[in-house]
Chimera marker file (.cmm) of the C-alpha trace (Angstrom):
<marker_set name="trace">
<marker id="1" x="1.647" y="6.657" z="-7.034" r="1" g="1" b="0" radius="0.5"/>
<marker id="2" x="3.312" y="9.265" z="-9.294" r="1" g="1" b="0" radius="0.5"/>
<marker id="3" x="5.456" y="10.058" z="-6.182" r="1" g="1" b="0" radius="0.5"/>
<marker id="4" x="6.134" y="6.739" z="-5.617" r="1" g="1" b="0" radius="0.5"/>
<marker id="5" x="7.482" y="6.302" z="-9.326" r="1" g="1" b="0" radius="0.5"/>
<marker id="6" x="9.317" y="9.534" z="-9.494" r="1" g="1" b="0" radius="0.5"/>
<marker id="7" x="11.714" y="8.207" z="-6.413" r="1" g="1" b="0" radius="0.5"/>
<marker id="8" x="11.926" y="4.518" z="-8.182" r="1" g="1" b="0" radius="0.5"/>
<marker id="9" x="13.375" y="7.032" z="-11.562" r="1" g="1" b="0" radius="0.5"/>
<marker id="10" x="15.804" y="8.367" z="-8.810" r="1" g="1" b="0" radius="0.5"/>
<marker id="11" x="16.812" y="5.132" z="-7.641" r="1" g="1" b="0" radius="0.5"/>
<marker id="12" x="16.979" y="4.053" z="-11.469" r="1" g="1" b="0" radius="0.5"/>
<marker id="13" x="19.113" y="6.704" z="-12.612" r="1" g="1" b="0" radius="0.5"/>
<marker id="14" x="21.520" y="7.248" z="-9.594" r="1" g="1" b="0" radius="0.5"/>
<marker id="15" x="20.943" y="11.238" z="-8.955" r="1" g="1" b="0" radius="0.5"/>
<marker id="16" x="18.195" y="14.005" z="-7.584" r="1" g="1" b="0" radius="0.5"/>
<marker id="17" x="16.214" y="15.974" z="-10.069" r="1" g="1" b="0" radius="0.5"/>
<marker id="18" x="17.928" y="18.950" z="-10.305" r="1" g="1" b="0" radius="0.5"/>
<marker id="19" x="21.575" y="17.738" z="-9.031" r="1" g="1" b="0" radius="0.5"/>
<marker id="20" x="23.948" y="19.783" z="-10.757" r="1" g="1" b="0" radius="0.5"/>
<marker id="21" x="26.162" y="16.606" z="-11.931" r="1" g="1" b="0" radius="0.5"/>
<marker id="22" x="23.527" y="14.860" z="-13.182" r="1" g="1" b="0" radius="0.5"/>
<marker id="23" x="24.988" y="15.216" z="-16.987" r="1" g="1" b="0" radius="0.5"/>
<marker id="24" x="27.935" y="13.205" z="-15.825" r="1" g="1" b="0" radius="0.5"/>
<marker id="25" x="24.855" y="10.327" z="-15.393" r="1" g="1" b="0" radius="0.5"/>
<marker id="26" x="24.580" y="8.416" z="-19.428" r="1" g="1" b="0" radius="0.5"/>
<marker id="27" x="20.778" y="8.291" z="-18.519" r="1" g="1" b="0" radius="0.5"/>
<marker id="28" x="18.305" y="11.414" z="-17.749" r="1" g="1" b="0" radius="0.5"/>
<marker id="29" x="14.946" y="11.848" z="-17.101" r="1" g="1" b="0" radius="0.5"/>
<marker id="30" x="12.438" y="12.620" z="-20.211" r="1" g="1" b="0" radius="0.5"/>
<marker id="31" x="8.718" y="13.568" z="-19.214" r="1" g="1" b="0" radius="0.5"/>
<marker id="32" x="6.077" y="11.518" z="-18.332" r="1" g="1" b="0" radius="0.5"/>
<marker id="33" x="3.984" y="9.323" z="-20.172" r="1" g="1" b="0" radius="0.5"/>
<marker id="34" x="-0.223" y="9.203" z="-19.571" r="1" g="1" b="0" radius="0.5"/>
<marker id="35" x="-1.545" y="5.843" z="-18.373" r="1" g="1" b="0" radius="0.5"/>
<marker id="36" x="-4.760" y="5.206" z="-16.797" r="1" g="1" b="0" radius="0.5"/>
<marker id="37" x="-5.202" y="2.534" z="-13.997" r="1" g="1" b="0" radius="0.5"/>
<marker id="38" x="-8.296" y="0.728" z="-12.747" r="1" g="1" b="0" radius="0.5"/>
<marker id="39" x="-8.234" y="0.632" z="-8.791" r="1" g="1" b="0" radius="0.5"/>
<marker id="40" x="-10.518" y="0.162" z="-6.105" r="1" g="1" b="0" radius="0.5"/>
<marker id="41" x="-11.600" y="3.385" z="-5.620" r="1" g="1" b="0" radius="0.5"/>
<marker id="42" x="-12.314" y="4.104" z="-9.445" r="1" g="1" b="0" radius="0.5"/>
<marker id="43" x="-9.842" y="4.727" z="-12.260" r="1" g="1" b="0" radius="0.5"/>
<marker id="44" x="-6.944" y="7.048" z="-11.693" r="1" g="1" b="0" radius="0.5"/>
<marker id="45" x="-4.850" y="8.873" z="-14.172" r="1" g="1" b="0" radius="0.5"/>
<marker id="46" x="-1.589" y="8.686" z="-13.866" r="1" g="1" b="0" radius="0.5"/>
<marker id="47" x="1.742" y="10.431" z="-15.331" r="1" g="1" b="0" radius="0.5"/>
<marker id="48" x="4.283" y="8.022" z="-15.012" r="1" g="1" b="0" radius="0.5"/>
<marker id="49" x="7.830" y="9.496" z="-15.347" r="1" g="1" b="0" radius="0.5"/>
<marker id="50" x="10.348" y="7.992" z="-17.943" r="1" g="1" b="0" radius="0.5"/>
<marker id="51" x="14.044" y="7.725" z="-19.075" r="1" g="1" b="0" radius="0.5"/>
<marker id="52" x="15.526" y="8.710" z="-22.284" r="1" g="1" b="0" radius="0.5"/>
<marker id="53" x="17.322" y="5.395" z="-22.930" r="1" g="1" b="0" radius="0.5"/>
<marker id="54" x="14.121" y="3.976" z="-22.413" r="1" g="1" b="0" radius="0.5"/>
<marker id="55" x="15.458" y="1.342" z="-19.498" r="1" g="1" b="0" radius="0.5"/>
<marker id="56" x="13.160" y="2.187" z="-16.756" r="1" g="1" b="0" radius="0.5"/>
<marker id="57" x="9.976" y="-0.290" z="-15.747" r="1" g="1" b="0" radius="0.5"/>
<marker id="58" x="8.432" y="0.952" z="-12.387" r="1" g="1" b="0" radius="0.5"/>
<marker id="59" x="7.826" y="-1.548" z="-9.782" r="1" g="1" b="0" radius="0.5"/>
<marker id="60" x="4.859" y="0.185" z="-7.853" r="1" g="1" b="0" radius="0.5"/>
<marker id="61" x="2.675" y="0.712" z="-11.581" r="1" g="1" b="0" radius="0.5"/>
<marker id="62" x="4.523" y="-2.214" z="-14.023" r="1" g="1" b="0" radius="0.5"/>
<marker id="63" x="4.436" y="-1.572" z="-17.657" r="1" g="1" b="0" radius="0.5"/>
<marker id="64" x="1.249" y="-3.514" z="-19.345" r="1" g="1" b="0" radius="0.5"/>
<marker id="65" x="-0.269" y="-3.146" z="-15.664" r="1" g="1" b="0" radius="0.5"/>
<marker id="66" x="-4.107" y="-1.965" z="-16.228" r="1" g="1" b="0" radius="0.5"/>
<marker id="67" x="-5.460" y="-2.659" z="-12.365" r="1" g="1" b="0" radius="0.5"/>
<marker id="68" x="-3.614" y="-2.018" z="-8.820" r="1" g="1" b="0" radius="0.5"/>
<marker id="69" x="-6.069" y="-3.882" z="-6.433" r="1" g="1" b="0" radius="0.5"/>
<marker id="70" x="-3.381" y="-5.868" z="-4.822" r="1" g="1" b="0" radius="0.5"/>
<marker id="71" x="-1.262" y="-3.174" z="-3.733" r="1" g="1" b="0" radius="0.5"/>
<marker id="72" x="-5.076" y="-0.980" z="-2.595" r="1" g="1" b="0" radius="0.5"/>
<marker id="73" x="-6.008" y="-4.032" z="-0.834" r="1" g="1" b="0" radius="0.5"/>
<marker id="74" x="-3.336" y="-4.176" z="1.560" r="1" g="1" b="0" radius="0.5"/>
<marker id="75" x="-3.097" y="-0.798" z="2.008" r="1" g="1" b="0" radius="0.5"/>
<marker id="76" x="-6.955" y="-1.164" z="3.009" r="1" g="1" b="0" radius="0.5"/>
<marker id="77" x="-6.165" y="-4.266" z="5.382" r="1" g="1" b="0" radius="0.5"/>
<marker id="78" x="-3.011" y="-2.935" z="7.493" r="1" g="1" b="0" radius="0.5"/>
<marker id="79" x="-5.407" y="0.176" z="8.267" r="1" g="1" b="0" radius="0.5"/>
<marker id="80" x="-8.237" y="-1.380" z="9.017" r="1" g="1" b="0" radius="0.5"/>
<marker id="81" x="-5.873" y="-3.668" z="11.392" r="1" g="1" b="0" radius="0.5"/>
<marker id="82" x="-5.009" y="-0.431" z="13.347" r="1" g="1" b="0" radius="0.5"/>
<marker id="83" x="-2.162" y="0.268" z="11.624" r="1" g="1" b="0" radius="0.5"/>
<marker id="84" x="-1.362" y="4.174" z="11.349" r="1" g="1" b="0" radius="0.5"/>
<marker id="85" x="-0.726" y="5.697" z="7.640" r="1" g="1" b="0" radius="0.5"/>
<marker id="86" x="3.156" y="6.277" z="8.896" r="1" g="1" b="0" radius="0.5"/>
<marker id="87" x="3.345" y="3.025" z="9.812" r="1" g="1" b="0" radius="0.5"/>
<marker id="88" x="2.101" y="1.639" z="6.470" r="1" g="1" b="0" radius="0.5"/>
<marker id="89" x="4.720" y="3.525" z="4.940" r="1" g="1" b="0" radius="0.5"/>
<marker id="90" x="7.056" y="2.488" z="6.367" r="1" g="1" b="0" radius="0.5"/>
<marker id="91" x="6.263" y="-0.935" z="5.780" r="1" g="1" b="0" radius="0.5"/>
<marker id="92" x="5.718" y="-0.670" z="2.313" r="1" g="1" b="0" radius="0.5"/>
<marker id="93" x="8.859" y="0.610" z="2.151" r="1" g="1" b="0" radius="0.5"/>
<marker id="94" x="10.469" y="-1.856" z="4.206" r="1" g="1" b="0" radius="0.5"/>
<marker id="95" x="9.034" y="-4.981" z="2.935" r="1" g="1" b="0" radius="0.5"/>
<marker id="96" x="7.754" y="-4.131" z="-0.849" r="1" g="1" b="0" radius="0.5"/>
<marker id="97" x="10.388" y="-1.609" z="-1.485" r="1" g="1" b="0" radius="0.5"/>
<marker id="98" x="7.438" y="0.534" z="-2.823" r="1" g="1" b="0" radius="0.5"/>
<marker id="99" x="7.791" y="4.424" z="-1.824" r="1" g="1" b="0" radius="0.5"/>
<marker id="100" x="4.536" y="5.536" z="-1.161" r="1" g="1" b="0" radius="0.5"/>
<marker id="101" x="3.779" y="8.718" z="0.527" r="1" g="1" b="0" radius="0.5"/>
<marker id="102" x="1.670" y="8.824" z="3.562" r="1" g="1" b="0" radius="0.5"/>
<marker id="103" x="-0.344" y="11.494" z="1.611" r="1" g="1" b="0" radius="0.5"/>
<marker id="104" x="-0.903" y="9.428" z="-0.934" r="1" g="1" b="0" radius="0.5"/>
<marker id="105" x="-1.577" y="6.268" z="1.368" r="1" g="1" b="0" radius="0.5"/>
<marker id="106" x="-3.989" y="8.991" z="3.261" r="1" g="1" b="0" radius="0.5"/>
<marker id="107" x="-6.024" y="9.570" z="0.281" r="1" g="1" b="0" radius="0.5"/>
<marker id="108" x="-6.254" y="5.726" z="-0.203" r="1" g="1" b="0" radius="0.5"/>
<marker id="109" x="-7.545" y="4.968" z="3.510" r="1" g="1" b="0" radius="0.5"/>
<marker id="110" x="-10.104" y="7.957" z="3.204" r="1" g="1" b="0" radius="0.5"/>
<marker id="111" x="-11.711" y="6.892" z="0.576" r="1" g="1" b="0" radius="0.5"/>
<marker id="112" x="-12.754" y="3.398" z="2.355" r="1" g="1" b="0" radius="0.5"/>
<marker id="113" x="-12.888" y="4.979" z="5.439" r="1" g="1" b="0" radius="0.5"/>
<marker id="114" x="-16.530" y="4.746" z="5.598" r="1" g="1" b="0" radius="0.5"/>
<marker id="115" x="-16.107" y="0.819" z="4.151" r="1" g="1" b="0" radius="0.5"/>
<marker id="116" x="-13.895" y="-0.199" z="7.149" r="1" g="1" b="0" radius="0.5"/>
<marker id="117" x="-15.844" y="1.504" z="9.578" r="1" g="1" b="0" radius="0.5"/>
<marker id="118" x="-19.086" y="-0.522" z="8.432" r="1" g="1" b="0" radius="0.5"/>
<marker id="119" x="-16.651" y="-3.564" z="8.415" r="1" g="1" b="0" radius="0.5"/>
<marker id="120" x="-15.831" y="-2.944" z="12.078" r="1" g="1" b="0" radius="0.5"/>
<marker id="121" x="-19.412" y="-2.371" z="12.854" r="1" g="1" b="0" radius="0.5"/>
<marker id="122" x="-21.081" y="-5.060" z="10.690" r="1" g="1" b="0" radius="0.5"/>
<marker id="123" x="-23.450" y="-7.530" z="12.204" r="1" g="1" b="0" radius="0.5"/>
<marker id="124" x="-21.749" y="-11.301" z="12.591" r="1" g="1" b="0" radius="0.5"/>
<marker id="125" x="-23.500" y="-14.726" z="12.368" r="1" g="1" b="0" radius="0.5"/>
<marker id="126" x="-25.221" y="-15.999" z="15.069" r="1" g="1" b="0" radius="0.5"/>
<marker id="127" x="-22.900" y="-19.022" z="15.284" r="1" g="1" b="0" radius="0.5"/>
<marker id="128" x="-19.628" y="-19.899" z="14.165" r="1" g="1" b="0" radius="0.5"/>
<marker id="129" x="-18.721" y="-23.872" z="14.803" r="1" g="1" b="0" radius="0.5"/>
<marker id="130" x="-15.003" y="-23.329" z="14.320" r="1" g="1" b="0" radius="0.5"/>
<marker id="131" x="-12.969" y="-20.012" z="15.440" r="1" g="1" b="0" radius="0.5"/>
<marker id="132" x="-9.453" y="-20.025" z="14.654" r="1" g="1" b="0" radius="0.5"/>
<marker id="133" x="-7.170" y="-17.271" z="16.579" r="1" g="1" b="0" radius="0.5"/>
<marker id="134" x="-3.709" y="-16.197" z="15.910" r="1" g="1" b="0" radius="0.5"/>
<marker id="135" x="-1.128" y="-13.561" z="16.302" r="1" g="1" b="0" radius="0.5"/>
<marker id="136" x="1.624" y="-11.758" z="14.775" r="1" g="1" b="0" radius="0.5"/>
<marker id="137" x="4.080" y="-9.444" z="15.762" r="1" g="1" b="0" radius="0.5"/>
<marker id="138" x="4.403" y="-6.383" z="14.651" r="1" g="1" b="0" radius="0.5"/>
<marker id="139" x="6.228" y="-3.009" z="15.036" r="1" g="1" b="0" radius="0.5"/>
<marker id="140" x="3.759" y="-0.194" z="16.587" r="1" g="1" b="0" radius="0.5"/>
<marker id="141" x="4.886" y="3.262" z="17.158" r="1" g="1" b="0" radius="0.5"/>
<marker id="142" x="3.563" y="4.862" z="20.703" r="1" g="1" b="0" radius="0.5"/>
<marker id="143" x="4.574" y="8.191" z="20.916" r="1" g="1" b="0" radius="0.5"/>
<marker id="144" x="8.025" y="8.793" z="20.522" r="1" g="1" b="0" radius="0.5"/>
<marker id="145" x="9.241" y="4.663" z="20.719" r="1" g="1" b="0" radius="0.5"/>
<marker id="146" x="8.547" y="1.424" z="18.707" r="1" g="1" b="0" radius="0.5"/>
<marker id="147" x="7.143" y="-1.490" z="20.319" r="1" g="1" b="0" radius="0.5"/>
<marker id="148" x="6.279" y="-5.481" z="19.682" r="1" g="1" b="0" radius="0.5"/>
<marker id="149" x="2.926" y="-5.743" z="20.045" r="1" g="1" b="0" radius="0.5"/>
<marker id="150" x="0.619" y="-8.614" z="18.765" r="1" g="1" b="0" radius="0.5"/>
<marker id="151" x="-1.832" y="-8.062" z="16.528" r="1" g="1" b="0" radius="0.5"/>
<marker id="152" x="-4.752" y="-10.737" z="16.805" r="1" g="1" b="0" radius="0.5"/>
<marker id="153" x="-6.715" y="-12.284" z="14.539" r="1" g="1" b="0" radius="0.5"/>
<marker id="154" x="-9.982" y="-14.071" z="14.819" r="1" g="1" b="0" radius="0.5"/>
<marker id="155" x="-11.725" y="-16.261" z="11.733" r="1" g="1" b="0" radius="0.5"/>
<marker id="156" x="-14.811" y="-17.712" z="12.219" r="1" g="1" b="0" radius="0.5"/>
<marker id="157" x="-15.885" y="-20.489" z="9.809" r="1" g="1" b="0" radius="0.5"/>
<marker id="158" x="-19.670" y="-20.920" z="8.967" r="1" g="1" b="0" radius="0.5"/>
<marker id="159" x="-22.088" y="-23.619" z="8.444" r="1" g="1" b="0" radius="0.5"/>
<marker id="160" x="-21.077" y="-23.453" z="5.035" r="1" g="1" b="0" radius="0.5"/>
<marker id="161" x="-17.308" y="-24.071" z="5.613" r="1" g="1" b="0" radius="0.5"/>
<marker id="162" x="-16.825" y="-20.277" z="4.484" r="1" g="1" b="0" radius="0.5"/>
<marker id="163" x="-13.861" y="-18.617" z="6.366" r="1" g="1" b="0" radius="0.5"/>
<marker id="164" x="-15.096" y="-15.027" z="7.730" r="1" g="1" b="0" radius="0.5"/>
<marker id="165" x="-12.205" y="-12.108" z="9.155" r="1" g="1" b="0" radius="0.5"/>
<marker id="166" x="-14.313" y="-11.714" z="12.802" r="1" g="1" b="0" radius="0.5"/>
<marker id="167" x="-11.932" y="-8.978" z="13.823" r="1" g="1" b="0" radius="0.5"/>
<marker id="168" x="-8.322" y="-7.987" z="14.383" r="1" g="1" b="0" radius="0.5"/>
<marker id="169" x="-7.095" y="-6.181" z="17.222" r="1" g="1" b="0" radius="0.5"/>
<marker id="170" x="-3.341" y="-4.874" z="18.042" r="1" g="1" b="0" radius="0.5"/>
<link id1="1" id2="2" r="1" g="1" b="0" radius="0.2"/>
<link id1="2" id2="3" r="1" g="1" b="0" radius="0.2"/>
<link id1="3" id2="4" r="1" g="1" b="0" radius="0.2"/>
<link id1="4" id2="5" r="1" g="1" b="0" radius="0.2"/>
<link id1="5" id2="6" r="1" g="1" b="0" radius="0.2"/>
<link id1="6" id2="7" r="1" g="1" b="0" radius="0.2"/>
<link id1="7" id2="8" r="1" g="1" b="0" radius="0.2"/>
<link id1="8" id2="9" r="1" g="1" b="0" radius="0.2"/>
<link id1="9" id2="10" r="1" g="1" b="0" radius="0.2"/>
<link id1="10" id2="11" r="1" g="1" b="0" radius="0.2"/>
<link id1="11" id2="12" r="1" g="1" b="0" radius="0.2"/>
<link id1="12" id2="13" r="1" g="1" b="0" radius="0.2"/>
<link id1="13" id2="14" r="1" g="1" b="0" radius="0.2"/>
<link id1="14" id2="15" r="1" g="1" b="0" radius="0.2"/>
<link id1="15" id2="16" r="1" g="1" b="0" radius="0.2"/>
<link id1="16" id2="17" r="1" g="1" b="0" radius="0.2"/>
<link id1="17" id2="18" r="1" g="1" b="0" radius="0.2"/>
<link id1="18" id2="19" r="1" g="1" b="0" radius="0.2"/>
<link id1="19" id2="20" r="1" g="1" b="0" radius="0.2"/>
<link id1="20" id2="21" r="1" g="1" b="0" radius="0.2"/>
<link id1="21" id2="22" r="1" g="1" b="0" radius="0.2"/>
<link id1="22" id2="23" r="1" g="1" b="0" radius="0.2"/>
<link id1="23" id2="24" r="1" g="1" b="0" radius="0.2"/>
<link id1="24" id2="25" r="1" g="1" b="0" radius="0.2"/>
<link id1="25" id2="26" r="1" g="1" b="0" radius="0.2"/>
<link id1="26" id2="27" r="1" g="1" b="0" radius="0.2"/>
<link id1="27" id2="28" r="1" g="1" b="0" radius="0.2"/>
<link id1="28" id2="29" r="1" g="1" b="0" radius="0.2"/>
<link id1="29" id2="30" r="1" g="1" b="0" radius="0.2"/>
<link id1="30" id2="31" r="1" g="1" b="0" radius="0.2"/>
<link id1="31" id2="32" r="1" g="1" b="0" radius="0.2"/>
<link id1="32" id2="33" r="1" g="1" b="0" radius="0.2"/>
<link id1="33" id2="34" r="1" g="1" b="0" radius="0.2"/>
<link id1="34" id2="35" r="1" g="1" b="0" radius="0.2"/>
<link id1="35" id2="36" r="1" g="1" b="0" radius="0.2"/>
<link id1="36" id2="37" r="1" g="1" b="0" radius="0.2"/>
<link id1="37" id2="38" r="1" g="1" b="0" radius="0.2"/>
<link id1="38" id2="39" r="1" g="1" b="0" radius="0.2"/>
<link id1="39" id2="40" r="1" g="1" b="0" radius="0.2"/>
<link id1="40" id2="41" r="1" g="1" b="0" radius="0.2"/>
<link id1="41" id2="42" r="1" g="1" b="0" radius="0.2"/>
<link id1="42" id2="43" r="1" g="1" b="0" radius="0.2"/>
<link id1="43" id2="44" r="1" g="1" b="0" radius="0.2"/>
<link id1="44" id2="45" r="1" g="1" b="0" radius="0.2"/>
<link id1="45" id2="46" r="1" g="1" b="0" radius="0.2"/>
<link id1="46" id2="47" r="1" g="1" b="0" radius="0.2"/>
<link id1="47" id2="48" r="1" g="1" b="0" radius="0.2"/>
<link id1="48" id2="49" r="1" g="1" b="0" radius="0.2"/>
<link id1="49" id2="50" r="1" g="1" b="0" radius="0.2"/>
<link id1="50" id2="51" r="1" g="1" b="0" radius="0.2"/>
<link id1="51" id2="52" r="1" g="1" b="0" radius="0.2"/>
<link id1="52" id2="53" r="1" g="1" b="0" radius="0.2"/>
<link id1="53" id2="54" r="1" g="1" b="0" radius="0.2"/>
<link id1="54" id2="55" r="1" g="1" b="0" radius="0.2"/>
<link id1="55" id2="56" r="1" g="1" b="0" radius="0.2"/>
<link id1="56" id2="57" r="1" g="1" b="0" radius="0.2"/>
<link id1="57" id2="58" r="1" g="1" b="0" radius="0.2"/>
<link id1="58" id2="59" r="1" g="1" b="0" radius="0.2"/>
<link id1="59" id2="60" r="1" g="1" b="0" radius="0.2"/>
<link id1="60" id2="61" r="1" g="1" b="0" radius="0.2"/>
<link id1="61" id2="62" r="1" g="1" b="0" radius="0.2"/>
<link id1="62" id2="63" r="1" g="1" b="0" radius="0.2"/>
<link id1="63" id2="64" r="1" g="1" b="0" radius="0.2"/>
<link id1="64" id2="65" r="1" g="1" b="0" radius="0.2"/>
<link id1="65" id2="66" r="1" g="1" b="0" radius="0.2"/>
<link id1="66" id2="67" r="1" g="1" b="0" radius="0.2"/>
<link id1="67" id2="68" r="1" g="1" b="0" radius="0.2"/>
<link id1="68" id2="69" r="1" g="1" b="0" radius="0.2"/>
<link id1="69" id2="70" r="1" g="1" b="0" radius="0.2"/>
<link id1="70" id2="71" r="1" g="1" b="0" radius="0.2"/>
<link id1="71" id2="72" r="1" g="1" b="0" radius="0.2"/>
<link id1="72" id2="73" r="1" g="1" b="0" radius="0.2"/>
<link id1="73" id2="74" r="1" g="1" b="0" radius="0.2"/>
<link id1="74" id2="75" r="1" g="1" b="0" radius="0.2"/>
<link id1="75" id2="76" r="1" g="1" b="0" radius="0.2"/>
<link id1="76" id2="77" r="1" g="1" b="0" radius="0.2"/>
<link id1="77" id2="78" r="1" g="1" b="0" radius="0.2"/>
<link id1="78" id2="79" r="1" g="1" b="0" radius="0.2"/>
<link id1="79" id2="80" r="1" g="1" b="0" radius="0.2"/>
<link id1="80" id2="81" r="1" g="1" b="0" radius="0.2"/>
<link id1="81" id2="82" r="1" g="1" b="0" radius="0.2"/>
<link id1="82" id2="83" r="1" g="1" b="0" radius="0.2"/>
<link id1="83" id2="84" r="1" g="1" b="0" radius="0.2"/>
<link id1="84" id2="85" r="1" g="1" b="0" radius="0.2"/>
<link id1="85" id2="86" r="1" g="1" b="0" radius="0.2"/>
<link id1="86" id2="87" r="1" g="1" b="0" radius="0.2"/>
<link id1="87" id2="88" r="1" g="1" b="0" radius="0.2"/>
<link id1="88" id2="89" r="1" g="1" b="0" radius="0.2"/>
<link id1="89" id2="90" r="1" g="1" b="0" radius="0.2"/>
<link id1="90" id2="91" r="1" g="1" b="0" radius="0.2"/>
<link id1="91" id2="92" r="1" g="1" b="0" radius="0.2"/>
<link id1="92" id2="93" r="1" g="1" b="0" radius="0.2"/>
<link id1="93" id2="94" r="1" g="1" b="0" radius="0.2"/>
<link id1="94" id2="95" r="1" g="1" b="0" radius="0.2"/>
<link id1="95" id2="96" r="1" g="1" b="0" radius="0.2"/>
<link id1="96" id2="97" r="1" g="1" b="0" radius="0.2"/>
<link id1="97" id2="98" r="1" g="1" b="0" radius="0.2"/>
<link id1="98" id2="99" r="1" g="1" b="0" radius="0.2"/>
<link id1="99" id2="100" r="1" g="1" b="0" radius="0.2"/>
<link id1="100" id2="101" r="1" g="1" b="0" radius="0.2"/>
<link id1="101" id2="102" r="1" g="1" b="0" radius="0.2"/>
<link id1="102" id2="103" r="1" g="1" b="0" radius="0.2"/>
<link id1="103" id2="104" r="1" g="1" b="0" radius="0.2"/>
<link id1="104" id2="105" r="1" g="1" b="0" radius="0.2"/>
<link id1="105" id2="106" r="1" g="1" b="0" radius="0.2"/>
<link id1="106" id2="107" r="1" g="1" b="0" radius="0.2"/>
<link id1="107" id2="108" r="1" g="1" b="0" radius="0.2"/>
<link id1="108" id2="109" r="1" g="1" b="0" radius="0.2"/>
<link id1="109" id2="110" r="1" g="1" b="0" radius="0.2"/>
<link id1="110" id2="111" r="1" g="1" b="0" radius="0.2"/>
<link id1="111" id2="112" r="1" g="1" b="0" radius="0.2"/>
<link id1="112" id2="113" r="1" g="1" b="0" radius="0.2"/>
<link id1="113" id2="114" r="1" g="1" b="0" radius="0.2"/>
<link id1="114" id2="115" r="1" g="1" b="0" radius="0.2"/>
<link id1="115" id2="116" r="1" g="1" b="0" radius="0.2"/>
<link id1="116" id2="117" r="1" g="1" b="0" radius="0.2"/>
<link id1="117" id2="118" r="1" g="1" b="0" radius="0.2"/>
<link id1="118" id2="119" r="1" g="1" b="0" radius="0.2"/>
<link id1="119" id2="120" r="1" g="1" b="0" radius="0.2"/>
<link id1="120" id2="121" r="1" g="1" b="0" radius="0.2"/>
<link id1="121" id2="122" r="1" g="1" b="0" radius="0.2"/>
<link id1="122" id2="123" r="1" g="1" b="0" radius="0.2"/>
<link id1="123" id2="124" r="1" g="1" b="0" radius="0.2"/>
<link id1="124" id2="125" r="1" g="1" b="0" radius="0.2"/>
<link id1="125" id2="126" r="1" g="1" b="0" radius="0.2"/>
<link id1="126" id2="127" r="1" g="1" b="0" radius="0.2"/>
<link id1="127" id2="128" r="1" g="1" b="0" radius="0.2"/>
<link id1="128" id2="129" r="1" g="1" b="0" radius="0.2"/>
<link id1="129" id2="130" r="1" g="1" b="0" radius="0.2"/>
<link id1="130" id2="131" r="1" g="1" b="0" radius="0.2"/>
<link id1="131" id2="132" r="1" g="1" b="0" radius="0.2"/>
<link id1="132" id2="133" r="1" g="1" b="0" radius="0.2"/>
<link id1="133" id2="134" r="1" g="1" b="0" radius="0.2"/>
<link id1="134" id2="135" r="1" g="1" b="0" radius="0.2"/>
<link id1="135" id2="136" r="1" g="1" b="0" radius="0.2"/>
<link id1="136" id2="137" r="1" g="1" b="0" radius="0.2"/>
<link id1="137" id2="138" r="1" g="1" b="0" radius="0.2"/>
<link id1="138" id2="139" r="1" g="1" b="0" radius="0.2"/>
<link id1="139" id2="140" r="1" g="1" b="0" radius="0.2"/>
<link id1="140" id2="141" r="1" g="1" b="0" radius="0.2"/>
<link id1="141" id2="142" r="1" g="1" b="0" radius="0.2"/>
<link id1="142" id2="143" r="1" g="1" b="0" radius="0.2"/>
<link id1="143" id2="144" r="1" g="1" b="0" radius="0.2"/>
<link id1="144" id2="145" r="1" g="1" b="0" radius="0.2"/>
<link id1="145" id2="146" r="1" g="1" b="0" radius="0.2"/>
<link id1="146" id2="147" r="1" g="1" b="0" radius="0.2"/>
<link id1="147" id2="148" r="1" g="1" b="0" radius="0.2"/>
<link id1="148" id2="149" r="1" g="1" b="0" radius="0.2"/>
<link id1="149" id2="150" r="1" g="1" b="0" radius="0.2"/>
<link id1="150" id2="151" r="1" g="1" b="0" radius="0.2"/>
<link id1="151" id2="152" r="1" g="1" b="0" radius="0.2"/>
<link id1="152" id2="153" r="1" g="1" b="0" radius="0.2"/>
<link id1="153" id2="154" r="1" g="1" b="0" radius="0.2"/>
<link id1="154" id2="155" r="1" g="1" b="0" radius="0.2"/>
<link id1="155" id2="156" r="1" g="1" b="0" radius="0.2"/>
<link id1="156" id2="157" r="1" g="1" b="0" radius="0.2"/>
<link id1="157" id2="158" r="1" g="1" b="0" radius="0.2"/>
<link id1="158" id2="159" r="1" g="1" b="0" radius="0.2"/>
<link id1="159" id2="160" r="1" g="1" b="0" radius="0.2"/>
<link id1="160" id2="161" r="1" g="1" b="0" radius="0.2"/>
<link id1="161" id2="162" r="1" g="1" b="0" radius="0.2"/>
<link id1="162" id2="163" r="1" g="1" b="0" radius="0.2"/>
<link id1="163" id2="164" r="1" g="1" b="0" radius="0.2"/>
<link id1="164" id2="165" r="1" g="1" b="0" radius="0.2"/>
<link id1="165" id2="166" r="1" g="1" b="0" radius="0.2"/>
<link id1="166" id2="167" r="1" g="1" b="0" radius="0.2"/>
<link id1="167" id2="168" r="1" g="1" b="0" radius="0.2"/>
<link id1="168" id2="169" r="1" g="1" b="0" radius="0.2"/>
<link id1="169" id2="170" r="1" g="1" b="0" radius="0.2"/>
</marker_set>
């Protein structure tokens, strides 16, 4: 996340850290500032970077922002949909404009490894009276191309009327 908010500063202020013209820039980079964040996994410390005019408000950690579960949470669904930690990146990046590093998305799937592996394993109702299936394309990297492939989805609905993810496969 601190990654991610040091390249949104780039992007803010037009220029590298370090770039040798960056006093020809009216804005410059000033320190971080401490903020602590309540996620999935527990809470996280972060130091967020900011500007000396002050003008900078990070998309990927908003100012006033004291939990990131959405942002977890998907990162948690496109891998447990087979997605690889490249391509989440990359999607992130290409749909949420969020620069997250596939260390840092790494560290995120690890620690719910265990959680989508019991998930994947978990024991399913004896009957479901309604099963909805769907796909949606996505882009999958095999080897050295990128591919269309479909990734399925199965809900089940219960006796109860409550909707239940039964699996997705790509």
């Amino acid at each position: 996340l601190e990654r991610g908010t040091q390249v949104e500063l780039t992007d803010h202020l037009g220029y590298e850290k370090g770039d040798p013209h960056a006093s020809a820039f009216p804005n410059s980079r000033n320190g971080t500032t401490p903020k602590t964040v309540a996620t999935q996994v527990g809470d996280v410390d972060l130091d967020l970077p900011r500007d000396r005019l002050g003008t900078f408000e990070p998309r990927l950690v908003p100012k006033g922002t004291r939990r990131l579960n959405e942002l977890d949470e998907m990162i948690i669904a496109l891998y447990a949909g087979g997605m690889t930690v490249r391509d989440i990146e990359y999607f992130l990046r290409s749909t949420l404009g969020t620069e997250l590093s596939h260390e840092t998305i790494s560290k995120i799937t690890d620690t719910v490894a265990d959680e989508v592996l019991a998930w994947q394993q978990r024991a399913l109702d004896a009957l479901y009276p309604v099963i909805y299936l769907d796909a949606i394309m996505v882009k999958v990297r095999d080897g050295a191309h990128v591919t269309n492939k479909a990734a399925h989805l199965a809900v089940g609905v219960d006796m109860d009327g409550i909707k239940h993810v039964l699996g997705i496969w790509l």
